[in-house]
C-alpha positions in Angstrom: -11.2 24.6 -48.6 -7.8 23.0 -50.2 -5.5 21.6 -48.0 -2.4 19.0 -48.3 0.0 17.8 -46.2 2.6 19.0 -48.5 2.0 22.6 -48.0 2.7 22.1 -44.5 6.2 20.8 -45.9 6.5 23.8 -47.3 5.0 26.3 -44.1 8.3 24.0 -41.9 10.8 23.9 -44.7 13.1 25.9 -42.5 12.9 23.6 -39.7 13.3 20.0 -41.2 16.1 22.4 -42.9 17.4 22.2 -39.3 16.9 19.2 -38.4 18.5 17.6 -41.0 21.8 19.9 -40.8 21.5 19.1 -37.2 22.2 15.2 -38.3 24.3 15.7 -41.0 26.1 17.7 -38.1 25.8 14.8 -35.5 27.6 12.6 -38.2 30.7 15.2 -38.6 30.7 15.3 -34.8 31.1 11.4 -34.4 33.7 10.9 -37.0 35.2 13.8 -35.2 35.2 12.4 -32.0 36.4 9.4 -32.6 39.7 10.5 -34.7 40.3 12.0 -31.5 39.7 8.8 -29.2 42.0 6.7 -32.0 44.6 9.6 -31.8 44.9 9.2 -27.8 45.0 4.9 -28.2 47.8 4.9 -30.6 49.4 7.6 -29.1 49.1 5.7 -25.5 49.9 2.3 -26.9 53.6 3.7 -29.0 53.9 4.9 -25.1 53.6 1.1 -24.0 55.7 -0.2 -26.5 58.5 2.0 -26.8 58.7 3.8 -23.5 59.0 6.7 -25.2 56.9 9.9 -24.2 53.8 11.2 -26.0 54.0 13.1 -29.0 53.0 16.6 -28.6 52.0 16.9 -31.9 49.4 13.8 -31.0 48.3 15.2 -27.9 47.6 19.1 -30.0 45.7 17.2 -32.8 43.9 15.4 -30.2 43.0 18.2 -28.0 41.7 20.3 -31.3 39.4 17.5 -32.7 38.1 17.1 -29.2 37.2 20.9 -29.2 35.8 20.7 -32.6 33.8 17.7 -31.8 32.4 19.8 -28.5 31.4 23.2 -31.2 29.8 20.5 -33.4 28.0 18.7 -31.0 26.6 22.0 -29.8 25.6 23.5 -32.6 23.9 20.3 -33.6 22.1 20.5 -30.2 21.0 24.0 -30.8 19.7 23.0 -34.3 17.9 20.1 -32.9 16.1 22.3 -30.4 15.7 25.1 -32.6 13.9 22.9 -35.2 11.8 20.9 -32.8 10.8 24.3 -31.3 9.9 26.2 -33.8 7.6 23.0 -35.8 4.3 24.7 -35.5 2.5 21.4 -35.5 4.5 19.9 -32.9 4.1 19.0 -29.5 6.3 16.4 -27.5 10.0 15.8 -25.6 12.4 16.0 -28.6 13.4 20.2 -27.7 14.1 19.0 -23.7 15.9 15.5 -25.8 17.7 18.2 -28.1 18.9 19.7 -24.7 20.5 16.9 -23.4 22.4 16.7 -26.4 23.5 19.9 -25.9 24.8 19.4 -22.5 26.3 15.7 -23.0 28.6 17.1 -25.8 29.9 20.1 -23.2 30.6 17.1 -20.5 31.6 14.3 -22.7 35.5 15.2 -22.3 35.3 15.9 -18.4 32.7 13.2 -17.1 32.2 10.5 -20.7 30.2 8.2 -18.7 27.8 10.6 -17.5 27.2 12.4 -21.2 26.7 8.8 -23.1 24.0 8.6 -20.1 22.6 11.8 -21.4 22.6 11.2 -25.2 21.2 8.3 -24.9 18.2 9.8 -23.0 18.3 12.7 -25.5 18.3 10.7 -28.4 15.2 8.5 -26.6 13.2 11.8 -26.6 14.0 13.2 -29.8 13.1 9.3 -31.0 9.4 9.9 -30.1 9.7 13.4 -32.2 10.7 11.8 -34.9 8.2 9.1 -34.9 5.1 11.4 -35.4 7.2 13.7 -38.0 7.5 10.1 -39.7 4.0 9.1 -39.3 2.7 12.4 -40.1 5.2 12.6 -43.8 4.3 8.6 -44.3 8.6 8.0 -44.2 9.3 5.1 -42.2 13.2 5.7 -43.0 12.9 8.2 -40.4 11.3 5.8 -37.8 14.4 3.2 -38.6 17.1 6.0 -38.4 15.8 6.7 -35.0 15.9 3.9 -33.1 19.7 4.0 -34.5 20.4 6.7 -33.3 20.2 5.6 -29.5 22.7 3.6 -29.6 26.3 4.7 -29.3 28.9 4.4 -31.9 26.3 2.9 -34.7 24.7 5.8 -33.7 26.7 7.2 -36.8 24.4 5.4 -39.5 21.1 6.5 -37.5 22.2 10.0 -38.2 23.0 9.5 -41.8 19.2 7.3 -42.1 17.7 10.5 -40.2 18.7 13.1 -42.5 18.0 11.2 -45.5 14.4 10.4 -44.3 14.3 14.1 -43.5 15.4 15.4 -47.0 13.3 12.9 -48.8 10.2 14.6 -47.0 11.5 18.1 -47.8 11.6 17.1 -51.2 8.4 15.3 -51.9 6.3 16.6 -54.6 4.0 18.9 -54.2 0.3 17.8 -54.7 -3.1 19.4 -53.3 -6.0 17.6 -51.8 -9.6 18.7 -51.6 -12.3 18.6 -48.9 -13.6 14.9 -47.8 -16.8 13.6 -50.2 -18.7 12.6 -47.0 -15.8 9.2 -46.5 -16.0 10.2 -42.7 -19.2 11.2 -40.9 -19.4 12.6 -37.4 -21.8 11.0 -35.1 -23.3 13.5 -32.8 -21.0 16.5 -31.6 -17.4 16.1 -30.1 -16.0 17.1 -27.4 -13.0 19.9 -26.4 -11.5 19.7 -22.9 -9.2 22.1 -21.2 -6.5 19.7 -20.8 -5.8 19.3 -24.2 -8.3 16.5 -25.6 -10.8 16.4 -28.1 -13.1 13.5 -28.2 -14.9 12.6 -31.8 -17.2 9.5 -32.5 -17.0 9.0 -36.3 -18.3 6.6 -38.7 -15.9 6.3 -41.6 -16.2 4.4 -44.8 -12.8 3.9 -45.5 -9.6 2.9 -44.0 -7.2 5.5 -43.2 -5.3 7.5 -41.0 -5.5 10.9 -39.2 -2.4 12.4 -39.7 -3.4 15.9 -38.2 -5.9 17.7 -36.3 -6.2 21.5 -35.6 -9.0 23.5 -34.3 -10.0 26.6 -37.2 -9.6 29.7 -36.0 -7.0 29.5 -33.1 -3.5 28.3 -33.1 -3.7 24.9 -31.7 -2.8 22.1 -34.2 -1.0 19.0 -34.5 0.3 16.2 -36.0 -0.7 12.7 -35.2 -1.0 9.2 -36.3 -4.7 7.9 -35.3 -5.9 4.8 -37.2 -9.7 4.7 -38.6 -11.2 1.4 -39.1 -14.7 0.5 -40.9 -17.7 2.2 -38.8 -17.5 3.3 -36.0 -14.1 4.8 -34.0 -14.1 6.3 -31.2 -11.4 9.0 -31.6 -9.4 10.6 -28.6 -6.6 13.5 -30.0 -4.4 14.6 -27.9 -3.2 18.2 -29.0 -0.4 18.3 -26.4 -1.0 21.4 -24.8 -3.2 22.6 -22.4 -6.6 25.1 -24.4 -7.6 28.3 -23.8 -10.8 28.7 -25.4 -14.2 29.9 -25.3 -17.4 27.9 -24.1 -18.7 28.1 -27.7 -18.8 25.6 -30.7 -15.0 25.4 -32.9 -14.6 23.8 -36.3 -12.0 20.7 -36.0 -10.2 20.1 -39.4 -8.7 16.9 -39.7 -6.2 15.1 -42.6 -6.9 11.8 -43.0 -4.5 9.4 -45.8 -5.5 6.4 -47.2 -3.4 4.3 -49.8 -4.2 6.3 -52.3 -5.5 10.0 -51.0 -5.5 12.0 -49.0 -8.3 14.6 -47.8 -9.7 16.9 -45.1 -13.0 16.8 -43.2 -13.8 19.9 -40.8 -16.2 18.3 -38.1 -17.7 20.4 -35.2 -16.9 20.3 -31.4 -17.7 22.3 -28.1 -15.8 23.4 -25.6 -16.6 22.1 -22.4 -13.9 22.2 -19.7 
């Protein structure tokens, strides 16, 4: 069996496509925004000066950034969720995240205070999204962008960070690697519970890193970021979902990187409920 991470790059090429546009989007939105927030201070402070009354020609450019920011900040939202949805090897918070976005950027004209609540707990959630897309793809710039990107205002350059880590991953050559030459060994048989938890013991010779885990022949998978040491490791993988499976024996195919490979090794598990 051939298998690379890279051909799942390809398989969700449409929704890091997303996710990407989404920030690109997020950025637009901002610099948006905030033309609109520099409008109303300068408009309001030739007010205090002059006495004079505001320019209605300030107030319509104002009011039509605002409303572009608000159809910005929603479609980013809906590209967010969209894209975190729709990864077939992900399982987390960052599509309910993506939905607070969504909502802030409705509110953030009516109640401000409230919405920068929200992004910021949107942008916490899609955080721990990004962090296994960047431990799964090896690009740390995406782990760096997020954290960014909680913060208001230099919130900005977490979005730029984001959708460059993001593009670098769609565009990383393609290369294939082949089944494990016995690096990783499975002690005795694993484990599959109902809950969503798969417990391995294997003895590895190498040091690496499991970077994904699905079980052949149903659609359960997903990405993860599990360190193997020398010997022995007792593996847990948490596939994020409840299973629905037969009490039988399943195949468990797992990536694992190292510096300088990366390979597969199917091991076998029951489940047991």
């Amino acid at each position: 069996m051939l298998v690379t991470l890279n051909l799942m790059i390809v398989n969700e090429a449409t929704e890091f496509s997303k996710l990407r546009n989404a920030f690109l989007l997020l950025t637009v939105t901002e610099i948006v925004y905030f033309s609109s927030v520099i409008i109303e201070i300068t408009e309001l402070l030739q007010v205090l000066s002059t006495g004079n009354i505001v320019s209605l020609n300030g107030l319509i450019t104002s009011l039509l950034l605002q409303i572009l920011a608000l159809i910005l900040g929603i479609i980013s939202g809906i590209f967010l969720y969209s894209g975190f949805r729709n990864l077939s090897v992900y399982k987390g918070r960052a599509d309910t995240g993506s939905l607070l976005v969504i909502v802030g950027s409705v509110f953030i004209h009516i109640i401000g205070f409230v919405s920068i609540i929200l992004f910021i707990i949107g942008f916490a959630l899609i955080k721990e999204g990004l962090d296994r897309i960047a431990n799964a793809y090896g690009e740390e710039l995406i782990k760096h962008g997020a954290i960014l990107n909680v913060f208001p205002i230099i919130s900005i350059i977490g979005f730029i960070v984001t959708a460059v880590g993001l593009n670098r991953i769609m565009n990383k050559p393609l290369t294939t690697t082949t089944v494990s030459s016995n690096q990783v060994k499975e002690i005795g048989l694993g484990i599959i519970r109902s809950n969503g938890y798969i417990y391995l013991t294997l003895d590895s010779k190498i040091y690496g890193t499991i970077t994904s885990a699905k079980i052949e022949g149903t659609p359960y998978a997903v990405m993860l970021s599990i360190p193997l040491t020398l010997g022995i490791n007792n593996v847990i993988i948490n596939m994020g979902t409840p299973l629905f499976l037969s009490p039988t024996q399943y195949k468990v195919t797992l990536v694992i990187t190292t510096g300088y490979s990366t390979f597969t090794e199917t091991l076998q598990a029951i489940y047991n409920p």
